[in-house]
N, C-alpha and C positions, 0 to 999 in steps of 0.2 A: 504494500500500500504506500503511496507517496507521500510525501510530508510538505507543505506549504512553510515554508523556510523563511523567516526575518530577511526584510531586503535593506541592506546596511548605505544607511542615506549619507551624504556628505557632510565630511568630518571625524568620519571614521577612517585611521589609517589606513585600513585592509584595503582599499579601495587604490591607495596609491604604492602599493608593494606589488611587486611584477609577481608573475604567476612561474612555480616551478614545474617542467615539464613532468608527463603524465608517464611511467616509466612500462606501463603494461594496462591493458585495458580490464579490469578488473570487476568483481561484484559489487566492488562498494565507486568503483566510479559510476556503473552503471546504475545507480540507487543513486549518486549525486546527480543525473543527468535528469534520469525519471523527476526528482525532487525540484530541480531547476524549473521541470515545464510544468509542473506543479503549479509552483510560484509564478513562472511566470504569467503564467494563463489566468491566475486568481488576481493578480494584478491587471491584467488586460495592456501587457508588452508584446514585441515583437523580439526581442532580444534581450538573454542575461550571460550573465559572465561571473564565474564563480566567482570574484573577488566580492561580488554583490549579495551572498550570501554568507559571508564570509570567510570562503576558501581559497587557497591557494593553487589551485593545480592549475594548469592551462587547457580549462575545459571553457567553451561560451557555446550556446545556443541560438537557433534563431525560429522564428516559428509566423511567417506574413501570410496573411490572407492573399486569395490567389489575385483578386482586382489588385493590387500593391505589384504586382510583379506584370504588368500590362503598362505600356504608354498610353496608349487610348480603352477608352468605356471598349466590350465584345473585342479588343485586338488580341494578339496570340501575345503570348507569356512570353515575356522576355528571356526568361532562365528555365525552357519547357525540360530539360532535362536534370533538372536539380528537385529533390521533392521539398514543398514549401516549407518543413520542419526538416532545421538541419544541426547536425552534429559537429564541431570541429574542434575536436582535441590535438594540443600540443599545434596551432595551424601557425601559417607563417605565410605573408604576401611575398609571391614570387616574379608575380609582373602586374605591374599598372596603368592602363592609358594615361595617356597627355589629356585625353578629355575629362571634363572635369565637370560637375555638377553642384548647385550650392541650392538646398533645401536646408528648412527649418527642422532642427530635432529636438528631442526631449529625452530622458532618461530615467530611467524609477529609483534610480540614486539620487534625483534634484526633483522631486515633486514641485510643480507650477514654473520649473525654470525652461525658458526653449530658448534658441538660438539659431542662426543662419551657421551652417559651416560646407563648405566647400570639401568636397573627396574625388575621388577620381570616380569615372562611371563606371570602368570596368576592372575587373582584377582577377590575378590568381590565384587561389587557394592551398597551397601542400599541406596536410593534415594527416590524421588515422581517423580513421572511421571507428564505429562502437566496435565493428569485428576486428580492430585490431591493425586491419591494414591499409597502409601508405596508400594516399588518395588526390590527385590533384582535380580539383573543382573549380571551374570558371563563373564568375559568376559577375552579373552586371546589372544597372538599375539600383532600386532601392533594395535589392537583396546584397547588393554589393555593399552600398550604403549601413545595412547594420551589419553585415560580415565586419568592418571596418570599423565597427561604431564599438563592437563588444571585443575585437583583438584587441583595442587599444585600452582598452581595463584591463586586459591580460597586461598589457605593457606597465598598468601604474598611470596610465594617461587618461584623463578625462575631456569628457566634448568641451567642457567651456574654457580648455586648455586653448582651442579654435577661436574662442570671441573673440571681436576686435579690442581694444581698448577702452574705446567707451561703450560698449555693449559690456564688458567686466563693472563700470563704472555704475552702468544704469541696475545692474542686479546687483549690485555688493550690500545691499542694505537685504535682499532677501538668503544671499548666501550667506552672511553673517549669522541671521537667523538661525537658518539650519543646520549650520555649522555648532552653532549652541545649545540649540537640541540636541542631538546627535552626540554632543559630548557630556550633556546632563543626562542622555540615554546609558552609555559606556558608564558614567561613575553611579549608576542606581538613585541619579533624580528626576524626581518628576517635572515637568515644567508647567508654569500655572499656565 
């Protein structure tokens, strides 16, 4: 049975310590992944990354509704060869377009925070799949977009790491907030 797992919001370390590689694909990875789409689905994300749970392995998840993976309303699926819930342990980008796309995102680490960030449209994936074995996955669109969104939590890197400088300006008074929840969460206070 899966567990709905604490999604560890900003100001919590865990969030900015890199992920260490996954050494064999195991029972109890397998129960952290189950657990991930767990949480993530109860949250209503698209992408998690164990560091948002508070793990360290280099596991993140992605999971888009199929309209997300089309450019146009009835067009064919950008990534028709990828199934829309995806696995990518230990991944790593191994090519990038020069094309580049700048949509708004959000993260269930920054409740009410969104921003504009720029990513490449397309990319390569090398990874292990749940069975175990070496896998390269092409993927482009907005599935590239949180492939890209949930490795860089593997890295320790966060999207508002992206904002411009007055877009950090214009939310510092909501990240501060939650920055001190989040640490009144870690020392057992509650916040009025």
């Amino acid at each position: 049975m899966s567990r709905i797992l604490n999604i560890h919001t900003y100001g919590d370390p865990v969030l900015r310590e890199p992920a260490r590689p996954v050494a064999a694909i195991t029972p109890e990875i397998r129960e952290l992944v189950a657990d991930m789409y767990a949480t993530m689905r109860a949250a209503q994300g698209v992408g998690l990354a164990a560091q948002q749970v508070g793990r360290t392995e280099a596991v993140c998840i992605i999971e888009i509704p199929e309209e997300y993976d089309r450019e146009e309303e009835n067009g064919p699926r950008l990534n028709p060869d990828v199934p829309l819930s995806l696995v990518l342990v230990n991944p790593e980008i191994v090519e990038k377009s020069n094309e580049t796309c700048t949509m708004e995102e959000g993260c269930l680490s920054f409740p009410d925070i969104r921003g504009a960030v720029e990513r490449p449209w397309r990319i390569v994936v090398k990874h292990l799949g749940l069975d175990g074995q070496p896998q390269r996955t092409t993927l482009q669109g907005f599935m590239a977009r949180a492939a890209q969104h949930e490795m860089e939590h593997l890295a320790g890197d966060l999207f508002i790491d992206h904002f411009s400088h007055v877009k950090r300006l214009a939310i510092r008074t909501k990240l501060k907030r939650l920055q001190t929840e989040t640490q009144d969460k870690l020392l057992g206070r509650e916040t009025v």
